[in-house]
C-alpha positions in Angstrom: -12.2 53.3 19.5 -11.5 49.8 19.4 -13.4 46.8 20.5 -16.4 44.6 19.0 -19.9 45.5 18.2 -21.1 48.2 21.0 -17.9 49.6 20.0 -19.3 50.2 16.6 -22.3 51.4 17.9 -24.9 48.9 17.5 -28.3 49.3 19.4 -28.5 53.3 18.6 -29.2 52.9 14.3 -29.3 56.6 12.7 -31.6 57.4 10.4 -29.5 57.0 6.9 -28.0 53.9 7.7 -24.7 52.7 9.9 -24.7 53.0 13.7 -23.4 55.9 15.5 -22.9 54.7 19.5 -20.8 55.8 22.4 -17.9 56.7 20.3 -19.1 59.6 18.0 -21.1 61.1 21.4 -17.4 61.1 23.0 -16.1 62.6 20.4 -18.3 65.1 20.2 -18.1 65.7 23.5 -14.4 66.2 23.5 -15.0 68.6 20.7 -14.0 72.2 21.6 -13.1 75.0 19.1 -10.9 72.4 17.3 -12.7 69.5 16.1 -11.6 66.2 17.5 -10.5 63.8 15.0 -12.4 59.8 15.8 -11.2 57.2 14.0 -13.0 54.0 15.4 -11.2 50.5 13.9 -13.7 48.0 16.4 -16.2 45.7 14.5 -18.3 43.0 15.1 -17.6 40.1 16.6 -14.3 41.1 17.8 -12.5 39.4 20.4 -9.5 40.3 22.6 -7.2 38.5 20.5 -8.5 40.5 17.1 -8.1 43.9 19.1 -3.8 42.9 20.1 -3.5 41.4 16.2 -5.8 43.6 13.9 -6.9 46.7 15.6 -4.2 47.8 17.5 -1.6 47.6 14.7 -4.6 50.1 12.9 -5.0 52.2 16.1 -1.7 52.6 16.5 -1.0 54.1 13.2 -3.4 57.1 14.2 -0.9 58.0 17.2 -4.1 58.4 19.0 -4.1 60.9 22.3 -7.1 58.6 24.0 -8.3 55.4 23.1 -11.2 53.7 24.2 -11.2 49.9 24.3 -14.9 47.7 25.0 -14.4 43.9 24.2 -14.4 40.4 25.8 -18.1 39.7 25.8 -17.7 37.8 22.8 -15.0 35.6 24.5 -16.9 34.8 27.4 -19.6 33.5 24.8 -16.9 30.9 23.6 -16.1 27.3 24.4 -12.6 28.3 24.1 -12.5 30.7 26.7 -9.2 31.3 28.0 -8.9 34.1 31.0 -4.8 34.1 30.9 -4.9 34.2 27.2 -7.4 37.6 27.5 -5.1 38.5 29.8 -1.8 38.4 28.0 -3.5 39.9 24.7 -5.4 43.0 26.8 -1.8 43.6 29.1 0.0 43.6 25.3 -2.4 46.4 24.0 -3.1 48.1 27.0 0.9 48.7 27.7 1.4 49.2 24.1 -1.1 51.9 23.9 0.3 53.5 27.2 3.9 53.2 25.7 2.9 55.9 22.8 1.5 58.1 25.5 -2.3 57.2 25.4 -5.3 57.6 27.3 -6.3 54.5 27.6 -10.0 53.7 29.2 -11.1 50.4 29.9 -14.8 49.2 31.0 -16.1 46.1 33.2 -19.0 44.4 32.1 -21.8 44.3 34.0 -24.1 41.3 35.4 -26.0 40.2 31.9 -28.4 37.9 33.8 -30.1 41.5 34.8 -30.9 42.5 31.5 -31.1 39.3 29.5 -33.1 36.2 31.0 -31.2 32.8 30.6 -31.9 29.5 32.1 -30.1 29.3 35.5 -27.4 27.3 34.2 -26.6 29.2 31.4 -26.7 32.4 33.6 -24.6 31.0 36.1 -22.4 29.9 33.4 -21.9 33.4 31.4 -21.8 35.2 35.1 -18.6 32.7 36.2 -16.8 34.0 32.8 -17.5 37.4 33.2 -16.0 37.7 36.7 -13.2 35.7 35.0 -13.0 38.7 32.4 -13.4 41.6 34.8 -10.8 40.3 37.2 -8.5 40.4 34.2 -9.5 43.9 33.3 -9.5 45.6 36.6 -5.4 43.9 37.0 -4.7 44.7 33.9 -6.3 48.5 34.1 -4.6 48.8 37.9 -1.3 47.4 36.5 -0.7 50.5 33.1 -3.1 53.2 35.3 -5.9 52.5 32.3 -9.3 54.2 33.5 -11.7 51.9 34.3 -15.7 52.3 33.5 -17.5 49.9 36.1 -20.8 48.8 34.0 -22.3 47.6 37.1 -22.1 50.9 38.9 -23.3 52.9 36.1 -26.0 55.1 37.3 -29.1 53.7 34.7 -27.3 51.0 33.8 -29.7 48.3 34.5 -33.0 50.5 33.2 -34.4 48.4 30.2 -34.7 51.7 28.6 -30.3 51.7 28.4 -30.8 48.2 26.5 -31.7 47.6 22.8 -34.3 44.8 22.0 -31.7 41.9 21.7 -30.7 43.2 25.8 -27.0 42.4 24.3 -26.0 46.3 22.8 -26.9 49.5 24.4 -29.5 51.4 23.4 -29.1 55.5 22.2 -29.5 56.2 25.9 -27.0 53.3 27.1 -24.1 54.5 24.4 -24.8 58.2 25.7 -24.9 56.7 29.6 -21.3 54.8 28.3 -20.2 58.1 26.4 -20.9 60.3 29.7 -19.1 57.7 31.9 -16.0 57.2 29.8 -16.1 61.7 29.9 -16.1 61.5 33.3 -12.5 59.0 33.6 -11.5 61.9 30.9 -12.2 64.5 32.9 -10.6 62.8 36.0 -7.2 63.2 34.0 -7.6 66.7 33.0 -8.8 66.4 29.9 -11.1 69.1 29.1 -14.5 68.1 28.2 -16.3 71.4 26.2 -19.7 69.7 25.4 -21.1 67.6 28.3 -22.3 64.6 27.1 -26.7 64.8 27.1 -29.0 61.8 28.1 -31.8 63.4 25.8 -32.4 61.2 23.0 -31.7 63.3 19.3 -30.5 62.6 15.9 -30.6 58.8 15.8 -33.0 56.9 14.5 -36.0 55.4 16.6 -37.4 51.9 16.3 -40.6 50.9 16.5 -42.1 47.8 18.4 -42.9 45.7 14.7 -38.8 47.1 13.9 -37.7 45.2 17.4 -39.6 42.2 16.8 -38.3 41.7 12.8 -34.9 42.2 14.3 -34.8 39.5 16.6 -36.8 36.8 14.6 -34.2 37.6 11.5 -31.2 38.0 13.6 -31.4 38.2 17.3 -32.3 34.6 17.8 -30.1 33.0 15.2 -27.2 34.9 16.8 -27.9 33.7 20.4 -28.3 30.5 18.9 -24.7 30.5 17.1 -23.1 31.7 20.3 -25.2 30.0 23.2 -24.3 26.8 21.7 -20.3 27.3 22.5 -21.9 28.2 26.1 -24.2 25.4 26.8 -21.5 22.4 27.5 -19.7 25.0 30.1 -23.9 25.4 31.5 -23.9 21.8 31.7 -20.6 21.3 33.6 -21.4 23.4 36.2 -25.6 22.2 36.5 -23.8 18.4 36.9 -21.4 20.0 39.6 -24.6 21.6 41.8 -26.0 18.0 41.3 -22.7 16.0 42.4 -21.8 18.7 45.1 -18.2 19.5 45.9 -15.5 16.4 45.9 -15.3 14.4 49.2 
């Protein structure tokens, strides 16, 4: 698994501590009467640039048979936002990967203004990048036959319930929604999958409404804050444009 934090497995908590997310539930799923080894080097924060220079050097020392990548929301939430940059580092990891003889699964994000409410320049703004980033994906993906998860056509994918409070990770449900998606592209290449992946909720641990609510005073907030701030010039550029109206 590589990628940044929904990688890791934020949004489904279990109940000593640590995250557990889409990746353990895949695993587990690909588990059969040999037990599947996961190895997961994704952490937070993570852009495309730290999965070519950091985690891909890390991945590849696993010789893994599949590898799951989920990352470049954190570079759309950038002022330094660079689509051909994305691309060169994703088309470097993705044909690296493929080179050893991997699996490799991609995903495409879905439309964030759905799920999180944003002013209608910032929404316009962070919905702009992300076509940027999933036009970049599905090339790339197309380009080194990578299997593609489309977020937006996700059966469930826009149900509050698939969201954590902050609307940013997936909740137990989404990761198990993203773990039974990224089966089916497995399954789609003949890899067997013994234990289907279940949308019933077990073994992590639940949050309560005053748990949601000291989560995003302490850290929900302060982190939109740290990255909105890189997005609200692009907000602005593109509110003055609708003002102005196209060049004569």
């Amino acid at each position: 698994m590589l990628g940044d934090s929904t990688a890791v497995g934020l949004g489904d908590p279990l109940p000593g501590g640590g995250w557990r997310g889409v990746g353990p539930l895949l695993a587990d799923a690909l588990s059969g009467t040999e037990q599947v080894r996961f190895v997961n080097v994704s952490f937070t924060g993570a852009r495309m640039g730290c999965v070519r220079t950091i985690q891909l050097p890390q991945a590849l020392a696993m010789a893994p048979e599949v590898a799951v990548i989920i990352v470049g929301m954190n570079d759309t939430l950038r002022s330094d936002f660079d689509p051909e940059r994305i691309r060169a580092d994703l088309e470097h990891v993705v044909s690296t990967l493929k080179a050893a003889g991997t699996v490799v699964l991609t995903v495409r994000f879905h439309d964030h203004a759905k799920v999180f409410r944003l002013p209608g320049s910032l929404r316009r703004a962070l919905r702009s990048r992300i076509n940027a980033l999933n036009s970049v994906i599905d090339s790339v993906s197309a380009a080194y036959d990578a299997g593609c998860l489309d977020l937006d056509l996700l059966p469930g994918a826009y149900e509050m319930s698939a969201w954590s409070v902050d609307r940013l990770h997936p909740s137990e449900l989404g990761h198990r929604l993203l773990a039974q998606g990224f089966a089916a592209l497995l399954a789609e290449r003949d890899c067997a999958i013994p234990n289907p992946v279940s949308l019933t909720c077990s073994g992590g641990r639940q949050v309560g409404t005053a748990g949601h609510v000291l989560w995003l005073i302490i850290k929900g907030i302060p982190w939109l804050w740290r990255r909105g701030r890189d997005l609200v010039p692009y907000a602005l550029s593109i509110m003055l444009k609708s003002f102005v109206g196209p060049p004569r």
